[in-house]
N, C-alpha and C positions, 0 to 999 in steps of 0.2 A: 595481453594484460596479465598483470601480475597474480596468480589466484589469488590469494588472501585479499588486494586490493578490491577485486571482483563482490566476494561474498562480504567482504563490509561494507561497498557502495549498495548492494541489495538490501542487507540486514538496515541497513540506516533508514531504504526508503519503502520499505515492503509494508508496515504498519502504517506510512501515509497513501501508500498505493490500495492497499484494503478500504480507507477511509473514504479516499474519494472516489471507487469504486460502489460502495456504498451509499454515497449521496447525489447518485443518481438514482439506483433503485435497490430495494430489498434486494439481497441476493443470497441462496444457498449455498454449504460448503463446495460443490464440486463445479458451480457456476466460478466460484472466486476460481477453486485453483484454477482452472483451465485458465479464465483469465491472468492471471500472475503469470502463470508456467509458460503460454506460448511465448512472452516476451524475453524468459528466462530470468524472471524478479525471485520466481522461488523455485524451488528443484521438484519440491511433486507435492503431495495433497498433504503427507506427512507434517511441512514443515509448516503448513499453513495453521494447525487449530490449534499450537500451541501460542500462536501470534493473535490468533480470536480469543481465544482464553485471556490473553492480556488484555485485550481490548479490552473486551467485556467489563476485567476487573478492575479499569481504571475507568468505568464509564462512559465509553466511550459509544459504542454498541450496545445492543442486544440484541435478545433471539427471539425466534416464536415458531412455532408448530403451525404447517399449513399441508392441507391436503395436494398431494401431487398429481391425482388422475389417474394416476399412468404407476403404481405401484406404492410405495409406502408411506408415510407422514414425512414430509422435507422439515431441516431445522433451518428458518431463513435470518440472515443477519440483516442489521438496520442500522444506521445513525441514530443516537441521541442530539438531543442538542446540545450537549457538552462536546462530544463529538463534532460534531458543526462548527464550534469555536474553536477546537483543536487543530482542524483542519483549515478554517480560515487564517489562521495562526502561520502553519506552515506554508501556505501559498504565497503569502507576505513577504513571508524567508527565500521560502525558494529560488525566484527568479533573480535575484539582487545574488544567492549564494552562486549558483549555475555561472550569469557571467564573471562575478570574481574567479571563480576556478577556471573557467575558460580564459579572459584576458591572463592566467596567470601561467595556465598549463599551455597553449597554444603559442603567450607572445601574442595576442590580442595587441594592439594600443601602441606596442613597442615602435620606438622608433628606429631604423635600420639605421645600423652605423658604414 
């Protein structure tokens, strides 16, 4: 794959992959990145809090301080319910976008001449 094509199908869906990572349960920063990273959606922990940072500032998320057990105060992220709507938003999109790009990149539908 093309790199640059790579890190822009990421960058496009790494902010809805945070989202509905989130609205299944609170999660801390190092929960998320593990999650993103083993799939290869983001490169390391680095590039995740500036995409939380966004989040955040457009509403989407928040944060909160909870006790960890096991060593220092965790900062845990969460759904808003603006967040909730932004994400049901993109669900809508998605799977209608997904087979367009497939019937278009694969030759989906085509008929053999």
């Amino acid at each position: 794959m093309i790199a640059s094509a790579g890190a822009q199908l990421r960058k496009g869906v790494a902010e809805y992959c945070i989202l509905g990572l989130l609205a299944r349960e609170p999660m801390y920063g190092w929960q998320l990145s593990e999650a993103l990273a083993r799939p290869g959606l983001i490169a390391s922990i680095g590039t995740l809090y500036p995409i939380l940072s966004r989040l955040r500032e457009r509403g989407f998320i928040t944060a909160f301080e909870q006790e960890s057990g096991a060593g220092p105060v965790r900062k845990y992220y969460r759904l808003t319910g603006q967040g909730e709507l932004e994400l049901q938003g993109f669900r809508q999109q998605w799977g209608p976008f997904v087979a367009a790009v497939t019937e278009i990149v694969e030759g989906v539908g085509d008929d053999e001449q």
